[in-house]
DSSP file (Angstrom, degrees, kcal/mol; ACC not computed):
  #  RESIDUE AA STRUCTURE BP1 BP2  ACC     N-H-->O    O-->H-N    N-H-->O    O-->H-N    TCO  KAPPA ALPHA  PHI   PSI    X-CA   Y-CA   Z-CA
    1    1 A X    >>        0   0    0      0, 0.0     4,-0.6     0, 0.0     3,-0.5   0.000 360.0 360.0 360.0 -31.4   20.4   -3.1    3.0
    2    2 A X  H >>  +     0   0    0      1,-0.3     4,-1.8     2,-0.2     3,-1.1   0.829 360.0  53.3 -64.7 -48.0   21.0   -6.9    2.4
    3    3 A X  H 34 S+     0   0    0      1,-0.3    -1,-0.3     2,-0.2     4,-0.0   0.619 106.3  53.4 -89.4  -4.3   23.5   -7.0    5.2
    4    4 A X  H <4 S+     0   0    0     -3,-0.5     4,-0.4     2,-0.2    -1,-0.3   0.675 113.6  44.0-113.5 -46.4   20.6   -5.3    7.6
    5    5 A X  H X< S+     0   0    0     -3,-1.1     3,-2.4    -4,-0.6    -2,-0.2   0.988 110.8  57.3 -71.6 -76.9   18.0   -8.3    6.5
    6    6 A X  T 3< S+     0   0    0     -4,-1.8    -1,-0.2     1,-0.3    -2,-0.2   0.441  92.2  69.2 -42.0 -17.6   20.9  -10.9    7.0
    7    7 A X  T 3  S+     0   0    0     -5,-0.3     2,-0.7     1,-0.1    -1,-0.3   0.916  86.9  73.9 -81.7 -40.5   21.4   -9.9   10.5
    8    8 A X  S <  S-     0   0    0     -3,-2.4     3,-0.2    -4,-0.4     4,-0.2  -0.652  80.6-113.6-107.0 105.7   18.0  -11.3   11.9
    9    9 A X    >   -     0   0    0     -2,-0.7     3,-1.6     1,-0.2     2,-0.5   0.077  39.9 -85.4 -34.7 144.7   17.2  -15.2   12.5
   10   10 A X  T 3  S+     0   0    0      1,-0.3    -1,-0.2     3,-0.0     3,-0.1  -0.382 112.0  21.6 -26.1  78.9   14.9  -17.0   10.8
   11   11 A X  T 3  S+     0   0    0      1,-0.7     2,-0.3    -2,-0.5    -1,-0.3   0.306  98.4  97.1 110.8 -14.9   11.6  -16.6   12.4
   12   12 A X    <   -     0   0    0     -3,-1.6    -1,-0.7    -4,-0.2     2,-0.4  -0.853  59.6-136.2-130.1-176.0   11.9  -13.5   14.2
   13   13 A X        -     0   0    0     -2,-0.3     2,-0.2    -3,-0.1    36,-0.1  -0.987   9.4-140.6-146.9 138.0   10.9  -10.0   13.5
   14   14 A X        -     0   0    0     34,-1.2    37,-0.4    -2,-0.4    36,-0.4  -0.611   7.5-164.4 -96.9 149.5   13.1   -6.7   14.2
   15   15 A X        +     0   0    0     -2,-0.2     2,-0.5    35,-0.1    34,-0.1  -0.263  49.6 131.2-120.7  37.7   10.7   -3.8   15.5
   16   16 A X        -     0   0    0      1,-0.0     2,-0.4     3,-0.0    36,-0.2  -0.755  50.0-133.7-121.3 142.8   13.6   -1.4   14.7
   17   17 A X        -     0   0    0     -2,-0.5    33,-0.0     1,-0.2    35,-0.0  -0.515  37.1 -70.7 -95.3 140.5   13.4    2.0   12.7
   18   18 A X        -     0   0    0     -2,-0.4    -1,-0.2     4,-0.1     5,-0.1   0.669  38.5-136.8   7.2 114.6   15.5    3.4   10.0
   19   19 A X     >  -     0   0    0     -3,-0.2     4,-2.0     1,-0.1     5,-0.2  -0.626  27.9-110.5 -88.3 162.6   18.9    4.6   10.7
   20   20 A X  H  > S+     0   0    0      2,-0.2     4,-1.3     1,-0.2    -1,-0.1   0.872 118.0  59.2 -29.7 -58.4   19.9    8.2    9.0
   21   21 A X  H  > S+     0   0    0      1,-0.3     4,-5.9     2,-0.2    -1,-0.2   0.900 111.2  39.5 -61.7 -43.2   22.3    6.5    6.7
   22   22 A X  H  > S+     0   0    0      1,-0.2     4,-2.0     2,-0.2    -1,-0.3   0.872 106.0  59.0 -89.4  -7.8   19.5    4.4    5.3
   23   23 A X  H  X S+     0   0    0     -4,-2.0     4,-3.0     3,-0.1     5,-0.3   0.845 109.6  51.6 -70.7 -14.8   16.7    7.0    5.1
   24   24 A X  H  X S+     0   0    0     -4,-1.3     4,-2.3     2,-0.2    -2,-0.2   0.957 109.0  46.3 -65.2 -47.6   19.3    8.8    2.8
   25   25 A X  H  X S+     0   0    0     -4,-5.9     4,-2.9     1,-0.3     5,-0.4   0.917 114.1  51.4 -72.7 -29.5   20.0    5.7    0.4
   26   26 A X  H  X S+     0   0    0     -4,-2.0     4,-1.9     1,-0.2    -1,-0.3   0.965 106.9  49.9 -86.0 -15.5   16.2    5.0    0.1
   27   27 A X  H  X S+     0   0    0     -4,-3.0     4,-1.0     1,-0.2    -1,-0.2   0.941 108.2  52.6 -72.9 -23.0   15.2    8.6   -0.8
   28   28 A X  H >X S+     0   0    0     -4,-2.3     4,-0.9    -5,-0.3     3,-0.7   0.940 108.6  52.8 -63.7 -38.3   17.7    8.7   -3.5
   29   29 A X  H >X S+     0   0    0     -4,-2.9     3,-2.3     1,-0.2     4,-1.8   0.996 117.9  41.1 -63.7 -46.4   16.1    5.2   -4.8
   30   30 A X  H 3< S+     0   0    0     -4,-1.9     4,-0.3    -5,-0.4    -1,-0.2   0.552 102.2  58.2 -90.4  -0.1   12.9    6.8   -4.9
   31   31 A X  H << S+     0   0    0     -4,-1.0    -1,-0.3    -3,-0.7    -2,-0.2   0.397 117.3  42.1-101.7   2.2   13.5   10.0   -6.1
   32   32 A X  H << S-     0   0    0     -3,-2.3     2,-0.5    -4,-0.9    -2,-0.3   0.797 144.5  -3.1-101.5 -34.8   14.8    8.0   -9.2
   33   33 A X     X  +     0   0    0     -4,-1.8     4,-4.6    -5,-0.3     5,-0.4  -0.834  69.0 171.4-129.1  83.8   12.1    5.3   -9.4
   34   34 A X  T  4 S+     0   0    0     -2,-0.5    30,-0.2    -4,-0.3    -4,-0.1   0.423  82.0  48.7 -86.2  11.4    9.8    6.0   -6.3
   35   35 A X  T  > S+     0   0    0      3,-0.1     4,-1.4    28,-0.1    -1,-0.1   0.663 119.9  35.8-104.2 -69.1    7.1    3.2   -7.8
   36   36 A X  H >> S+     0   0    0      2,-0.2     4,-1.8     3,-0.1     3,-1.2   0.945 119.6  50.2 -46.0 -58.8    9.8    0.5   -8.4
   37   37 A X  H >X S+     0   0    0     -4,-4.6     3,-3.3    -8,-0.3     4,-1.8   0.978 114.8  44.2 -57.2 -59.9   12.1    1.4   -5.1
   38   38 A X  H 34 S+     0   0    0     -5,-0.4     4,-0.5     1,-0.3    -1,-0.2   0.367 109.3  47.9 -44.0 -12.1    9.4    1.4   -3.0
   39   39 A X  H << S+     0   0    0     -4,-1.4     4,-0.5    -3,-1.2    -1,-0.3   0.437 114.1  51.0-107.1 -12.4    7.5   -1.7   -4.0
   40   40 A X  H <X S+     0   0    0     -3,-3.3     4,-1.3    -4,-1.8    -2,-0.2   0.826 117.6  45.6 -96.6 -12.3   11.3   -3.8   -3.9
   41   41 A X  T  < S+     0   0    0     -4,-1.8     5,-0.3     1,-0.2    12,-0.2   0.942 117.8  40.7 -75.1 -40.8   11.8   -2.1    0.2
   42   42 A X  T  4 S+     0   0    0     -4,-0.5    -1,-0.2    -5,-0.2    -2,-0.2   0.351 120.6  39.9 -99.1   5.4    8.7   -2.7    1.2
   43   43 A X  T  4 S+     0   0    0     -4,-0.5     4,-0.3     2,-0.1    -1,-0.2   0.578 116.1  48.9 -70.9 -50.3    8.3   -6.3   -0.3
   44   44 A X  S  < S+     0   0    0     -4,-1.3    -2,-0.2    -5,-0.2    -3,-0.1   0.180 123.3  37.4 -91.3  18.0   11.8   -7.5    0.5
   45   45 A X  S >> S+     0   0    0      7,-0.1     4,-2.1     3,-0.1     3,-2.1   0.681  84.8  89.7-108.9 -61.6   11.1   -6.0    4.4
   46   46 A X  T 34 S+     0   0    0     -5,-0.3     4,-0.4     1,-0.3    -2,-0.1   0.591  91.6  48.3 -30.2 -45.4    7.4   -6.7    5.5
   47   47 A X  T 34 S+     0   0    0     -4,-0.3    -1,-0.3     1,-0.2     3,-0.2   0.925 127.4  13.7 -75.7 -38.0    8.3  -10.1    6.9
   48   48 A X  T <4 S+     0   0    0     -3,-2.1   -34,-1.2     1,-0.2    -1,-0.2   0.333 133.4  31.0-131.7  16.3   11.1   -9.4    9.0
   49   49 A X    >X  +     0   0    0     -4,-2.1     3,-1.6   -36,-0.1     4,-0.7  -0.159  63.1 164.6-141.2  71.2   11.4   -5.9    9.4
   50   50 A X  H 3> S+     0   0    0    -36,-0.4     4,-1.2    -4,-0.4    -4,-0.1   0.698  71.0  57.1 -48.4 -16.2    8.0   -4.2    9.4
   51   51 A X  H 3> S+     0   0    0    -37,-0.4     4,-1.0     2,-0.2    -1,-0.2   0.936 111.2  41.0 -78.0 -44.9    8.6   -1.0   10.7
   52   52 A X  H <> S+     0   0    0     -3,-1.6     4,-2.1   -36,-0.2     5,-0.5   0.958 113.4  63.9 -88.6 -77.1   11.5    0.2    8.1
   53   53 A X  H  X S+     0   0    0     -4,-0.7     4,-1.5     2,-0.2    -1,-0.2   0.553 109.8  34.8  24.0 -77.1    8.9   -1.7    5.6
   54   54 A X  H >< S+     0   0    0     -4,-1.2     3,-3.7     1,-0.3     2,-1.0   0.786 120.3  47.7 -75.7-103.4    6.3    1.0    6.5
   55   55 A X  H 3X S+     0   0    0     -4,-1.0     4,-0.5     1,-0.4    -1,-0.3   0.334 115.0  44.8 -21.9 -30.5    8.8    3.9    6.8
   56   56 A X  H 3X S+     0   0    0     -4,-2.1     4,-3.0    -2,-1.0    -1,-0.4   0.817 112.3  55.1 -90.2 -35.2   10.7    3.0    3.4
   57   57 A X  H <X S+     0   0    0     -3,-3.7     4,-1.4    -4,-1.5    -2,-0.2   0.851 111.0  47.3 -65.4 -46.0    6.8    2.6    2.0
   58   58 A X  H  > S+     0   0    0      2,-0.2     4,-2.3     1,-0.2    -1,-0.2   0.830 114.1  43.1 -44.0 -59.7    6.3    6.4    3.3
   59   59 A X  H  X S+     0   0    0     -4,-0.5     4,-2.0     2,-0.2    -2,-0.2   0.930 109.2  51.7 -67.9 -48.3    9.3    7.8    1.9
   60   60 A X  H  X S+     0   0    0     -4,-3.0     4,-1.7     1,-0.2    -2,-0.2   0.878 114.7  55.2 -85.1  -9.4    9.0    6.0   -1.6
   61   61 A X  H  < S+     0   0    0     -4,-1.4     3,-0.4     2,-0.2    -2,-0.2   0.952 111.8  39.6 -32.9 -67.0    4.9    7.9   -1.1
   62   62 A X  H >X S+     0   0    0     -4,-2.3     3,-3.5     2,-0.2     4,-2.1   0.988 113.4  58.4 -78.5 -67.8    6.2   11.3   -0.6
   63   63 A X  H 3< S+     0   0    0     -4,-2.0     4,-0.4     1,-0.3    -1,-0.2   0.625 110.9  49.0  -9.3 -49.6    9.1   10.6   -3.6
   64   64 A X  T 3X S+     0   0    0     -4,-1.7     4,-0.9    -3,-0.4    -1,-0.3   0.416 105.8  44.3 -88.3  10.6    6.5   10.1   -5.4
   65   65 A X  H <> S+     0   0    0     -3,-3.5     4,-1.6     2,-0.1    -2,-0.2   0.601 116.5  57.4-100.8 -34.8    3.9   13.1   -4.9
   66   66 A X  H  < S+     0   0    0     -4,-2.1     4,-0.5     2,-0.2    -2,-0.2   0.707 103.2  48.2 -61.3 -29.8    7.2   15.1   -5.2
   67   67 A X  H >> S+     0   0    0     -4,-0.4     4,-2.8    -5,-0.3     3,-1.0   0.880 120.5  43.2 -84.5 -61.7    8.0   13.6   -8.8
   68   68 A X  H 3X S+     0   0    0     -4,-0.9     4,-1.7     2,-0.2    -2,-0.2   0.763 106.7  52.8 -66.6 -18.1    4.5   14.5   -9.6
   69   69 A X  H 3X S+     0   0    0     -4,-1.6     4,-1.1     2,-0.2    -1,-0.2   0.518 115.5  45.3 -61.0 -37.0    4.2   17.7   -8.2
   70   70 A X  H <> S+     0   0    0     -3,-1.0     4,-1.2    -4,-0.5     5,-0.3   0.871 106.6  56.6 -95.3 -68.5    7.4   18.7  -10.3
   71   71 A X  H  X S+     0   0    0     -4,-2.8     4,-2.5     2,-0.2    -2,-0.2   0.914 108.0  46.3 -65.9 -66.8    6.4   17.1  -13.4
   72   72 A X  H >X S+     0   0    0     -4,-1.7     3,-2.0     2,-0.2     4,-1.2   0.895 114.6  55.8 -62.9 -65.5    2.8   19.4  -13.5
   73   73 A X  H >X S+     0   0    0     -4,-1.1     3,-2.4     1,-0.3     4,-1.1   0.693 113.1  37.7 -33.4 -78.1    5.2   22.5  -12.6
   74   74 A X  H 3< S+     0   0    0     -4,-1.2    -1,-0.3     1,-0.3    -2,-0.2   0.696 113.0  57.5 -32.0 -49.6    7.1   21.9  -15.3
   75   75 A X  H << S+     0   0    0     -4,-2.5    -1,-0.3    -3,-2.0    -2,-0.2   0.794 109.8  37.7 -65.2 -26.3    4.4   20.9  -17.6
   76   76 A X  H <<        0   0    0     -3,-2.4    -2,-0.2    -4,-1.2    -1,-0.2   0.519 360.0 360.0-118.1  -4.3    2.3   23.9  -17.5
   77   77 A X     <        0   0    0     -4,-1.1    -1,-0.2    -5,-0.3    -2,-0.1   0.685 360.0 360.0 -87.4 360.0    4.8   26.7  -17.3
C-alpha cells in the first residue's frame, strides 16, 4: 500500500481506483478492525489518492455494519 502512495509526485493527485489485489487486503483489515483500518486508509489517502480513499472508506463502512450485524446475531440467539 506504501509502495502505491510512493509512486505519485509531490503535488499531484491519482484519480485511480482500487485494484482486486488491494480491495482484498483492505477487507481483511477491516473485517479485523473496520474502525481503526478504515480511519488509517482513508487518512493516509485523501490527499493523494482520493478515489481509493473513498472506496477503502466504503469497504471499512460495510466491514463494519457486517461486524455489527454478526455481533446482534450472535447476541440474541
Amino acid at each position: 500500500m506504501l509502495k502505491t502512495k510512493k509512486t505519485i509526485v509531490d503535488g499531484q493527485v491519482s484519480q485511480d481506483v482500487l485494484t482486486k489485489n488491494e480491495k482484498i487486503c483492505i477487507w481483511i483489515f477491516s473485517l479485523l478492525d473496520p474502525v481503526l483500518a478504515g480511519a488509517i486508509f482513508y487518512y493516509g489517502w485523501k490527499k493523494k489518492l482520493p478515489k481509493k480513499a473513498h472506496q477503502a472508506n466504503q469497504i471499512s463502512m460495510w466491514a463494519f455494519f457486517i461486524a455489527v450485524a454478526v455481533f446482534f446475531v450472535f447476541a440474541f440467539i
